[in-house]
N, C-alpha and C positions, 0 to 999 in steps of 0.2 A: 398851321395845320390843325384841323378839330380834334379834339380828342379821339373820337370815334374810328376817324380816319388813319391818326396814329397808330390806334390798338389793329386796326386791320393790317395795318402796313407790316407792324411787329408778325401779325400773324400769316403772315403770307412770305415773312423771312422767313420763319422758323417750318412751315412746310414747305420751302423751299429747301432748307437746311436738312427737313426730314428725306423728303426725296434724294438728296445725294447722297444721305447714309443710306439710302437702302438700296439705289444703284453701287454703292460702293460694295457696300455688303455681298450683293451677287454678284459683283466683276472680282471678290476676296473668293469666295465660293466656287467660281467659277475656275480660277486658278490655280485652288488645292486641290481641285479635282484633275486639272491639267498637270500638278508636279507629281501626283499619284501614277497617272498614265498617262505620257507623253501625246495626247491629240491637239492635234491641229485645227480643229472646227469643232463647236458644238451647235448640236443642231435640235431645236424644238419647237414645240408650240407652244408649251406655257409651262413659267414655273412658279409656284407658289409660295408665297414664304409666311411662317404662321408662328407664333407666339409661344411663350411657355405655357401655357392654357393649350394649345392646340386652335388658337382664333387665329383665322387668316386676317393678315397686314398688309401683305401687297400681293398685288397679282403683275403680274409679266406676261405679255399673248399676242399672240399673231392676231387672236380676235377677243378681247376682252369680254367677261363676264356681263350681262345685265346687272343695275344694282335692284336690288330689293323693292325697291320703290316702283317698278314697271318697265317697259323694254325701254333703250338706248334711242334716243334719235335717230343714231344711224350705227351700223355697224363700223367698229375699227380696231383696230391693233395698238397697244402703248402698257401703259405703267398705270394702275390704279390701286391708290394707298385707301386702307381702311381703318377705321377706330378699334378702341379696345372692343364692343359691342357686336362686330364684325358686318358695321353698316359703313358703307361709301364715305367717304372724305374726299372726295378728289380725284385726281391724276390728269397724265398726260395722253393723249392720243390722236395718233391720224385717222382720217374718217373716212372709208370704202368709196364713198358714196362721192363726198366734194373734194379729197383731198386737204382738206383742211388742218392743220396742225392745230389742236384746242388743249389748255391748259385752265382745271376749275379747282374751286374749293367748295367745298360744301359744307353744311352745317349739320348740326348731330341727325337731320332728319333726313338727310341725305337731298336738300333743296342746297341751288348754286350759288353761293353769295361772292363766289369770285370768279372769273371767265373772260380767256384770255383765245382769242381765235386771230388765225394768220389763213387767208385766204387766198391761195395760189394765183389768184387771176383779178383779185380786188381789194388788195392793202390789209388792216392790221383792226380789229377791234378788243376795247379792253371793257367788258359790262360788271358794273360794282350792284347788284341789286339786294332789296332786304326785304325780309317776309313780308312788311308788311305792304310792299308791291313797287314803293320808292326805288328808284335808281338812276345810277348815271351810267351815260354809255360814250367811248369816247371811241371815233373809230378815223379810218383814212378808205376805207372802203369806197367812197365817190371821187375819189383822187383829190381830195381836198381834206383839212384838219377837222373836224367836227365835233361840239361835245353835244349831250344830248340830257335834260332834266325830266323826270318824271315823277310825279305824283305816284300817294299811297293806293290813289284810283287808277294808278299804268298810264292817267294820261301823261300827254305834251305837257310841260310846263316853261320850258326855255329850251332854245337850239343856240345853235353859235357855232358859225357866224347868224350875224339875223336872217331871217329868210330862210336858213335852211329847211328843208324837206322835210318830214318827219320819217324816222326809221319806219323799215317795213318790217 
């Protein structure tokens, strides 16, 4: 395994790791507010959880925030962890629009260098891309296994199996 690829790996543990502390955090939260007063359902649309600074870290929502950077693909609902800076890193969410379950990371500029999409109606895609345009994309979306090489120009560079189509 390249170097590279190790250090991403580590880093996609430990925001994995961050994410269940901070689900854990509001399902602790969400509890001490339950032994206080005895309810049976909580019910919202977003809750926020923000730092000793006062900088929001994660958001929670029936319809997640835009990041900074410009509107959302699509509209959806999920879990979006942010840096100390209170720019994007990440999250989880389902999308209004395809249903799609999408799980990214992103880099201090709030661009996606990890992205992980499950497609209700066409299999599993996992996209590793880097700034400088390179990436690989591995998905099952045609009902078959595929990886996919691109160039710092986004183009084709290799598919696999041979012959395969290029992504659209």
């Amino acid at each position: 395994m390249s170097q590279s690829l190790a250090t991403e790996v580590k880093h996609l543990r430990m925001m994995v790791w961050g994410l269940a502390g901070v689900v854990a955090l509001l399902v602790a939260l969400l509890l001490m507010g339950a032994a206080e007063r005895p309810a049976q359902e909580l019910t919202v649309r977003k809750i926020t959880v923000v730092d000793g600074d006062g900088v929001v870290r994660a958001v929670l929502a029936g319809r997640v925030p835009d990041p900074t950077s410009g509107p959302r693909v699509a509209p959806g609902g999920g879990l979006i962890i942010y840096g100390p800076d209170g720019k994007e890193r990440g999250g989880y969410m389902t999308s209004d629009m395809s249903g799609e379950a999408v799980l990214t990371l992103d880099d201090a500029l709030e661009r996606e260098v990890f992205k992980v999409t499950a497609n209700p109606d066409a299999g599993a895609s996992l996209f590793l891309p880097h700034q400088s345009g390179a990436a690989i994309a591995m998905t099952t979306y045609r009902g078959e296994p595929e990886i996919h090489f691109f160039g710092p120009d986004q183009q084709p560079r290799l598919a696999l199996p041979e012959g395969t189509p290029p992504l659209r």
